[in-house]
C-alpha positions as CSV (number, residue, x, y, z in Angstrom):
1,X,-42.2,76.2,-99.1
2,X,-44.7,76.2,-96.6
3,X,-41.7,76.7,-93.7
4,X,-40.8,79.2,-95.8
5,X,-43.6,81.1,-95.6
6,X,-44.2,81.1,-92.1
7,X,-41.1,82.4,-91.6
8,X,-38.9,79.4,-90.8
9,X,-35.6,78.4,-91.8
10,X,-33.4,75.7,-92.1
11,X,-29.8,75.0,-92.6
12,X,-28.9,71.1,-92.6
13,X,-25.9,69.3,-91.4
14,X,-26.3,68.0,-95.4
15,X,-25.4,71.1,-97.3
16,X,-28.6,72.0,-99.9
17,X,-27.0,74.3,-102.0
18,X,-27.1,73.7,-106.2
19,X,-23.4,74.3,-107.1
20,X,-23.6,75.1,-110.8
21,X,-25.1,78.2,-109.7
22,X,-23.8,81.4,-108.0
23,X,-24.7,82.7,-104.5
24,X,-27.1,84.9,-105.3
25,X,-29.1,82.4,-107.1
26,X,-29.0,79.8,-104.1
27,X,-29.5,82.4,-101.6
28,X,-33.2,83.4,-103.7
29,X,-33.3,80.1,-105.5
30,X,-37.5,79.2,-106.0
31,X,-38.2,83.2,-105.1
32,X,-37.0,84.1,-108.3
33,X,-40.2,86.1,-110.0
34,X,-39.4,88.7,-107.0
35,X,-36.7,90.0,-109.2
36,X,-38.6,89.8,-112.7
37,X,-39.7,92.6,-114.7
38,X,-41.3,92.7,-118.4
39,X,-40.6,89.2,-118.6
40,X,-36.9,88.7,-117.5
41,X,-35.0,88.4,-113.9
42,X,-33.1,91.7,-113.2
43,X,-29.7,89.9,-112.6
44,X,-28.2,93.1,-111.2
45,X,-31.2,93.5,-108.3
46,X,-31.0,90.3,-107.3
47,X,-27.4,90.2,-106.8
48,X,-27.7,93.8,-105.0
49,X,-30.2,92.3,-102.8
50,X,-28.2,89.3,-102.0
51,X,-25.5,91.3,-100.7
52,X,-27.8,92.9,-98.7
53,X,-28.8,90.2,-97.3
54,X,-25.4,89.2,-96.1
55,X,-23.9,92.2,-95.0
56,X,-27.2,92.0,-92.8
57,X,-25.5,88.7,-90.8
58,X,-22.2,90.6,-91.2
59,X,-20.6,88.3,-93.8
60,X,-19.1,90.9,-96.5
61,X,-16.4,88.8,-97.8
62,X,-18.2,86.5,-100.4
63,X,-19.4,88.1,-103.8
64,X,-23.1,86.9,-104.5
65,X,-22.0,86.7,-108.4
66,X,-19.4,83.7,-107.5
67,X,-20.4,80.4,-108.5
68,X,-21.1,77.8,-105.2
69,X,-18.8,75.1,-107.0
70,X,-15.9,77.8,-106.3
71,X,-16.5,78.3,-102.3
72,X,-14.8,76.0,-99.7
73,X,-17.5,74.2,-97.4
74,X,-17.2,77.2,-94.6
75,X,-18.2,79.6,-97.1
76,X,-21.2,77.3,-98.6
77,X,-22.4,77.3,-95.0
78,X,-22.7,80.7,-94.6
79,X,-24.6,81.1,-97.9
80,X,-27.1,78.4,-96.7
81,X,-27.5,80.4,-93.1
82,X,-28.3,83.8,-96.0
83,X,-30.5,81.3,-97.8
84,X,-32.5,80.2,-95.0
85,X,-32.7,84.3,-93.4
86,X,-33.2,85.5,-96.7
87,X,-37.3,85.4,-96.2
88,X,-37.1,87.2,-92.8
89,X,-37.1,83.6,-90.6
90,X,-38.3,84.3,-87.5
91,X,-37.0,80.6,-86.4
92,X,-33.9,79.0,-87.9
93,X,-33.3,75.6,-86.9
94,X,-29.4,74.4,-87.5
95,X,-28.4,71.1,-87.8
96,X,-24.6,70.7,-86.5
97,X,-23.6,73.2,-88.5
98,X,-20.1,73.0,-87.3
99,X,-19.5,69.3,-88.1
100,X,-16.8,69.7,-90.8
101,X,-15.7,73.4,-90.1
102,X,-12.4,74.6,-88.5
103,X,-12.5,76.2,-85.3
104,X,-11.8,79.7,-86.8
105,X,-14.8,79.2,-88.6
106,X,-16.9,78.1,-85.9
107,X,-16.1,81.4,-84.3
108,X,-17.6,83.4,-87.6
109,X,-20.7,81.4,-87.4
110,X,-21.4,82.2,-83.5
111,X,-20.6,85.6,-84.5
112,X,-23.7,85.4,-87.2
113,X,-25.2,83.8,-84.5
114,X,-25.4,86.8,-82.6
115,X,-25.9,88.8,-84.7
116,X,-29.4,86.5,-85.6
117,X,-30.3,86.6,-82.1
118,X,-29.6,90.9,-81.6
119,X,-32.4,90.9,-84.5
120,X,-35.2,88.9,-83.2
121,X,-34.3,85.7,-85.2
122,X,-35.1,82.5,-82.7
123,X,-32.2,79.8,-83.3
124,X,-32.7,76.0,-82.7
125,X,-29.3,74.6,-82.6
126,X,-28.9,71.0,-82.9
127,X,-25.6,69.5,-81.6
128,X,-23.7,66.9,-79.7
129,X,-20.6,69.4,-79.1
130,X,-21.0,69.9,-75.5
131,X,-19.0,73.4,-75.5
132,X,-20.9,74.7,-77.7
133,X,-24.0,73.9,-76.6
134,X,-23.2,75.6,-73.2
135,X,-21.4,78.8,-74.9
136,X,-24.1,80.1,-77.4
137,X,-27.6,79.0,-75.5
138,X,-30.2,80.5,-73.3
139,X,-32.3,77.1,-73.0
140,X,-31.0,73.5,-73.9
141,X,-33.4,70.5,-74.5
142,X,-32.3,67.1,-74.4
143,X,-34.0,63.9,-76.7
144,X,-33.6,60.8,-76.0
145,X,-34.7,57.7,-78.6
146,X,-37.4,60.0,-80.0
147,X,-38.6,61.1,-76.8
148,X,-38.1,65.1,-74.9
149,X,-36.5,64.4,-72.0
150,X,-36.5,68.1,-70.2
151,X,-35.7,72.0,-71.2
152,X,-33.6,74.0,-69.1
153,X,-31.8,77.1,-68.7
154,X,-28.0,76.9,-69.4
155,X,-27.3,78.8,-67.1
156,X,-28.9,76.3,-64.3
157,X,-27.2,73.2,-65.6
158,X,-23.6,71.9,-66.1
159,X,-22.1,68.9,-68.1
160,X,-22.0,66.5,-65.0
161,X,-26.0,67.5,-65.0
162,X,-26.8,67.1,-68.9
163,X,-25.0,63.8,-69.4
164,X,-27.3,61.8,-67.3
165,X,-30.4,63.3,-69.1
166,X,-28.2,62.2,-72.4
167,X,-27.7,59.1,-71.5
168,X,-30.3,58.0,-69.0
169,X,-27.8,56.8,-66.1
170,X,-25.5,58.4,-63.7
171,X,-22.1,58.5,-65.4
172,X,-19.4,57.8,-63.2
173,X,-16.5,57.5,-65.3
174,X,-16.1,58.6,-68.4
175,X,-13.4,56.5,-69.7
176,X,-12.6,52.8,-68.6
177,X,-8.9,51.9,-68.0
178,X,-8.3,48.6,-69.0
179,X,-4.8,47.2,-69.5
180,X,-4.7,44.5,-72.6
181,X,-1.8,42.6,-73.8
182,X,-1.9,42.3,-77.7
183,X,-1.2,38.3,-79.4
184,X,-0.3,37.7,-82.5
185,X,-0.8,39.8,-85.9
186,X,-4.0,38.4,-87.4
187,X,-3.7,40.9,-90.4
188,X,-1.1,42.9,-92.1
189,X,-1.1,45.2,-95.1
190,X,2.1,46.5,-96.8
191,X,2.5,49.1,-99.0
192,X,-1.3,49.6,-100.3
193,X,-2.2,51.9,-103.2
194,X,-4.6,53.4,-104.9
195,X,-3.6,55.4,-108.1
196,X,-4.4,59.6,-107.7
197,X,-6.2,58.5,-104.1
198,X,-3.4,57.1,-101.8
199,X,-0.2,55.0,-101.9
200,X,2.4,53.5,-99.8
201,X,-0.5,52.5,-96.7
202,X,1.4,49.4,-94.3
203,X,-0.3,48.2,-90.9
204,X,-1.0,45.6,-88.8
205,X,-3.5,44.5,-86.4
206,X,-2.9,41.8,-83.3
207,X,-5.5,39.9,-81.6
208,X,-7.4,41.7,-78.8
209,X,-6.2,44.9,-80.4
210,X,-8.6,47.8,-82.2
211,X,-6.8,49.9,-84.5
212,X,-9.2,52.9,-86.0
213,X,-8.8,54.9,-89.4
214,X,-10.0,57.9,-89.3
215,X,-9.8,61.1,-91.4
216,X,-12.3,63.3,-93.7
């Protein structure tokens, strides 16, 4: 509350949004007696002002009267960006906000972005995605185990210049090539299942091999 009221915001990688209740209600949730009169919270005015506060990061599409449990993870990220400008942030601060978004909806969010930045709004954006680091930054910071390591402008550095600050060493090939010759299957799974989760699942793995499962 105290970030709040000194005009910071924050949108974590974590989503923070109560999904029982609709977007309005996140978007003001804890400001609540800003909308009450004689006793009771004028639904309709905080709804109105909700919508307001979205069309003013150019998101028109999402009703603030729809419940949060009803949105697909995109559109809960663009309520919590509302949320955290709803107070008139000077700073947000977002933490990989594009972690588990599609790239369609990455390009929406640099949009609001903008649109932040046209108004005043300061963004801190944490990420590890170097491409976007480099398209939507004036400055970029690196931190290394806790410590700053140096501030720039983008437009003085380039990748082969921020990996080293990264990773504290010159970097002069990104990928080894080794050649390995797999031995014999160690473990092997056929046909695995899990009822109303997955079914049918069959690998293998050989010595001096790594096999990776991956998937959200």
């Amino acid at each position: 509350m105290d970030a709040k009221h000194h005009g910071v915001g924050m949108v974590y990688q974590e989503q923070s949004l109560i999904v029982n209740l609709n977007v309005a209600q996140n978007i003001f949730f804890g400001a609540e007696n800003t909308f009450r009169q004689a006793g009771f919270i004028n639904w309709n005015k905080m709804n109105k002002a909700a919508s307001e506060v979205l069309a003013n990061i150019d998101i028109t599409d999402i009703n603030p009267k729809k419940k949060v449990s009803d949105l697909n993870f995109a559109t809960r990220q663009m309520v919590e960006i509302a949320k955290a400008v709803s107070r008139n942030a000077k700073i947000v601060i977002m933490d990989e906000p594009t972690s588990a978004i599609t790239d369609r909806e990455v390009e929406k969010l640099f949009e609001i972005i903008e649109s932040l930045k046209r108004q005043g709004t300061a963004i801190i954006y944490i990420s590890h995605k170097m491409d976007e680091v480099f398209r939507i930054s004036d400055m970029i910071s690196v931190m290394r185990d806790g410590h700053m390591i140096g501030t720039q402008k983008a437009c003085d550095l380039t990748e082969e210049k921020l990996v080293p600050m990264l990773v504290g060493r010159e970097i002069t090939d990104y990928y080894s090539h080794e050649s390995t010759t797999p031995g014999d299957v160690i473990l092997e799974v056929r046909n695995l299942s899990r009822k109303g989760k997955f079914e049918d699942i069959s690998f293998s793995v050989r010595k001096g091999e790594i096999l990776g499962i991956a998937g959200l």
